[in-house]
N, C-alpha and C positions, 0 to 999 in steps of 0.2 A: 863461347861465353854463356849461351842459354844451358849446354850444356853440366859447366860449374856451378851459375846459380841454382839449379834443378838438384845437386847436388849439396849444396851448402843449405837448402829450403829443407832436405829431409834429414841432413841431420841436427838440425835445431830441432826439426818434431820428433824427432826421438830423444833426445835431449830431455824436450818438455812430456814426455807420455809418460814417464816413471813418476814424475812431479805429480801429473794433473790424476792419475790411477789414485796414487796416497791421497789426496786431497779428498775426494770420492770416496774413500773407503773409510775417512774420521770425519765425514759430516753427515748427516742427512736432512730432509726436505719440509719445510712447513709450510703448506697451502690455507690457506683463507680465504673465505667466502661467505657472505650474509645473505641476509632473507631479503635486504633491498639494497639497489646499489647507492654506490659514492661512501658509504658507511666508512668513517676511518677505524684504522688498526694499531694498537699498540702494542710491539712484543716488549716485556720486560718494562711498562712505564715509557718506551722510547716511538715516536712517532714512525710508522716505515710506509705511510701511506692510504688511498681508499684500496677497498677491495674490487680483485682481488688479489689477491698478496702470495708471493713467491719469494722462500727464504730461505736458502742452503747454510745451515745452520751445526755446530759441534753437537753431539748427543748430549740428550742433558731435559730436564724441566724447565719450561719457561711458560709465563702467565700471557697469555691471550687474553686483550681488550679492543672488543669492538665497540664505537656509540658513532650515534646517527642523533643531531635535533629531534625533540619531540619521542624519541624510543628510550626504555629506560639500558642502558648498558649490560652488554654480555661479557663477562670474565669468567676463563677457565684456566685451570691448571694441565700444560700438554706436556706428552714427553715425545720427546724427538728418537729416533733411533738411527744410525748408522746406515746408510745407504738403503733408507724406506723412505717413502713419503707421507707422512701424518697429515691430513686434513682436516680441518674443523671448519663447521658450515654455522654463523653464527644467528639465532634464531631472536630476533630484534622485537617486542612488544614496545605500543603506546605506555610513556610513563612523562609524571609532570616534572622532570629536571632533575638532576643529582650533581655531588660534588665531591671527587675523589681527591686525599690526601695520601699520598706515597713518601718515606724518608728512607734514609739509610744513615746509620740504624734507626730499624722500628721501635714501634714504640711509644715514642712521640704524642703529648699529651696537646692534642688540636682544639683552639680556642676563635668560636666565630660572634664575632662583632659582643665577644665578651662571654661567652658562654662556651661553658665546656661542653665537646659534644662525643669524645671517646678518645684513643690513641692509634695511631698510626699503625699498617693500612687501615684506609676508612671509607667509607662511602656514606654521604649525610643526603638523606633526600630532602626533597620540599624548600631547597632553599630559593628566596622568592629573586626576583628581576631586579637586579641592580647592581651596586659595588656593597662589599664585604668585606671588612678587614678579616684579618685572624693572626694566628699566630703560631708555632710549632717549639715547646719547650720538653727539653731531655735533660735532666740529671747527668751533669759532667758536660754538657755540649752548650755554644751561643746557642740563643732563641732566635728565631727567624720571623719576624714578621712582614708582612704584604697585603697587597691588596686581591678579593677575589671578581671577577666581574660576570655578572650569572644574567645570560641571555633566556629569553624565554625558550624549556624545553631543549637547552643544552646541559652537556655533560663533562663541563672543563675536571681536568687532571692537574693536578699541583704536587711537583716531586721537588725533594730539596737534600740535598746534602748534609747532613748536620757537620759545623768545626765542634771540634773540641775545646773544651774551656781552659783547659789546661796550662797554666801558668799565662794566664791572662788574668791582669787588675785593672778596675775602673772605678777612679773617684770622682765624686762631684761634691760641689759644696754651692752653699749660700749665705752669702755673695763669692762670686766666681773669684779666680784668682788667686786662692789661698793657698799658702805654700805647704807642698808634702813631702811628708819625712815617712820613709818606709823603713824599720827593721833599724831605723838611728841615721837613714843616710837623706841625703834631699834627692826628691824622684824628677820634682817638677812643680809646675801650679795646674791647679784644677779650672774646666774639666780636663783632666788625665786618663789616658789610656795606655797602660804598660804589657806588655809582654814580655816569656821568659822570664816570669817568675817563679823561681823553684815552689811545690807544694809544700805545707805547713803551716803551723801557726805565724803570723805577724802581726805587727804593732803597727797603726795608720799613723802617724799624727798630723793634725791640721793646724796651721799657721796665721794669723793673718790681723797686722798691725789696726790698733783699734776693737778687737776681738779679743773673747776667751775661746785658749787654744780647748781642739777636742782633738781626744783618744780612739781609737777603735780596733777590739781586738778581732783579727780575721782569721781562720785559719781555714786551709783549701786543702788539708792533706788527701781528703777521698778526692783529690784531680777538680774541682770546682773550681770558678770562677770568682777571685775576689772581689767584691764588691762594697763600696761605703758612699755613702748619700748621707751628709750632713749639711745641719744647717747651725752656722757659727751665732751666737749672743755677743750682743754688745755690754755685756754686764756678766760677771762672775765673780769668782773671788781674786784677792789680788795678793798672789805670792812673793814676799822677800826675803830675800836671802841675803845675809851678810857674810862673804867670802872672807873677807879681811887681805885677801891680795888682789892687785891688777891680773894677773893672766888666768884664773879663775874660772872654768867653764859651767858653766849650769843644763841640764839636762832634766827634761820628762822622757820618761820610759824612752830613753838613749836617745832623743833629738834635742839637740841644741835650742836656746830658748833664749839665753840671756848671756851674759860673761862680764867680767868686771870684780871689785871691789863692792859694789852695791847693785845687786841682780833683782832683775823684776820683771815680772811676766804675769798674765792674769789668763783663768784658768777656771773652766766650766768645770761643774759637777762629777763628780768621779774618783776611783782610785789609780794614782799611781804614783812612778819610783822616783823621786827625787832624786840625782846622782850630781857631786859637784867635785871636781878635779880640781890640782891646782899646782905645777912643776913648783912653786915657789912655797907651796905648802907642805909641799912631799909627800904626796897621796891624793885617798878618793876615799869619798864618804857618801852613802845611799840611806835612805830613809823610805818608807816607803808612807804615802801622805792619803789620809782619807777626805778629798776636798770636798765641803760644805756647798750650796748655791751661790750665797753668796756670803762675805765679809772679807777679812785679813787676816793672811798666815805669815808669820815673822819668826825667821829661822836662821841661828849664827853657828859659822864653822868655827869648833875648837879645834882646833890643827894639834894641840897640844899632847891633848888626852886620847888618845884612839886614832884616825880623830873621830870626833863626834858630830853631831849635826841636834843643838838646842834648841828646842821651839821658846821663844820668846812670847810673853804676853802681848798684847796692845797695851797702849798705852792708859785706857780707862780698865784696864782692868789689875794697876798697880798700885800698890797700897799708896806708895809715896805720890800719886796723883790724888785719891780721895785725902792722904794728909794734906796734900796743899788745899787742898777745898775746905777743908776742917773748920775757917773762920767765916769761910760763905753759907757753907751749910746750918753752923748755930746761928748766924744771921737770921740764916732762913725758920731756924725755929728747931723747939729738939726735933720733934717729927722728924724734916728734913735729913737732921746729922743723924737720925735714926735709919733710915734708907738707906744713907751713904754708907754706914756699915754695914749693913747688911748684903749690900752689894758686891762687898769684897770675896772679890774669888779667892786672894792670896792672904793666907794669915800673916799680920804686920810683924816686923820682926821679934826679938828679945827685946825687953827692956821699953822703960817708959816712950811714949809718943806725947811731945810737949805739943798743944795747939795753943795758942795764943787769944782769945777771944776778944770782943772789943764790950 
């Protein structure tokens, strides 16, 4: 029996000797050591302990960080080789605190309690005793922020990841709740946070009963981050449209807005497409509308001709409205009837215009 196991024991270690030889001859050794003890170690931004430190490691370059409270930090760049062992003995001076910001990708443009202080890797000294916000923003990636907390005469490290922004959208609005239409479709209500949105140009639009709707053009093709932060008015202008059929859709820049025979929607500042459908019309008609802050835009489908899409006056700005006034206004004095012409936008038709006076 002793004899078999003594047996079956040597050839496992032969087994494992070819294995453990290869391992040995693609790693080599990295020793660490400072000028006082307990000092921690960071290879690569990664914690692996106080010194002294023992690391059998692939060949290759990696950053050595040592700090100790109260010393200012030593960072070196080592290279390891293949079955040597590289030593570095790290030489610790008094310093009054630092604070190191690591990302991946670098670069990274680092924000402390509001002020810019460089891009990532960084080391910012003098920062004083307490908590710190900050922040880590990259072109194409989320922004990361957090809090930092600086003991007297330490030397914390802050490494972070950066995501990618990439087909990521985020809307917000004011007042919450308001419905979004992305690219013509309903996303959701705000606050909204989407993902897997293809890059490029799109159209936001914001919804929200009692409000003028708002527009927002985004486009994320360089890989960015959609982003719209609006805040909706209770006051705009107020658009109507006369379909002339029930099934009738009305649309801004392809989100649904209205439907009907008598369509109506009110409509912050801005340009865009009017587009109005209608199976019963037998077509689609677009205009494209440059809306004012505020007043009324009055628009009728001729299905007939085209079709076409007519802007209609208001109603004070029709002749046959100042003729009906004709006998209040000479009441009023010529002066008065004097105004009232002059006010006509639309020249009154052919042919006499009888007013009646008293």
């Amino acid at each position: 029996m002793l004899v078999r196991l003594l047996l079956t024991l040597g050839a496992a270690l032969l087994l494992l000797w070819p294995q453990r030889a290869d391992a040995q001859e693609t790693t080599g050794v990295l020793y660490v050591t400072a000028t006082i003890q307990r000092a921690a170690v960071h290879i690569d931004a990664e914690p692996v302990g106080e010194v002294p430190v023992t690391r059998y490691l692939p060949p290759g370059t990696y950053s050595v960080r040592v700090t100790a409270d109260g010393m200012d930090p030593f960072v070196r760049k080592v290279e390891v080789k293949p079955n040597l062992t590289t030593s570095v003995t790290a030489e610790l001076y008094p310093g009054g605190g630092t604070a190191e910001f690591v990302s991946t990708p670098s670069g990274a443009t680092v924000v402390i309690d509001g002020k810019e202080v460089g891009k990532t890797p960084i080391r910012v000294a003098s920062i004083a005793e307490g908590d710190h916000s900050y922040s880590l923003s990259l072109s194409g990636y989320e922004t990361i922020e957090g809090t930092l907390n600086q003991r007297k005469g330490g030397n914390p490290l802050t490494r972070h990841t950066l995501e990618s922004s990439r087909g990521r959208f985020s809307v917000t609005s004011k007042p919450v709740g308001a419905e979004v239409w992305l690219d013509g479709a309903s996303v959701g209500r705000t606050p909204l946070q989407l993902s897997d949105v293809p890059p490029g140009p799109h159209t936001v639009l914001l919804v929200s009963p009692g409000y003028a709707a708002v527009v927002r053009h985004v486009d994320t093709s360089d890989g960015s981050k959609g982003e719209v932060t609006a805040t909706l008015a209770d006051a705009g202008t107020t658009l109507k449209v006369s379909t002339g059929f029930n099934d009738a859709i009305v649309r801004i820049d392809g989100a649904t807005v209205a439907q009907g025979r008598e369509a109506e929607t009110l409509l912050s500042r801005g340009e865009y497409l009017l587009t109005v459908t209608s199976v019963e019309g037998g077509g689609e008609v677009s205009k494209t509308l440059d809306v004012p802050l505020t007043g009324t835009l009055l628009y009728k489908v001729d299905w007939k001709t085209g079709p076409a899409l007519v802007e209609l006056a208001p109603l004070v700005q029709r002749w046959t409205f100042w003729a009906a006034l004709g006998g209040g206004a000479a009441a009023a004095g010529a002066v008065s009837a004097g105004v009232a012409l002059a006010l006509q936008p639309e020249p009154p038709p052919d042919g006499d215009v009888v007013v009646t006076l008293p």
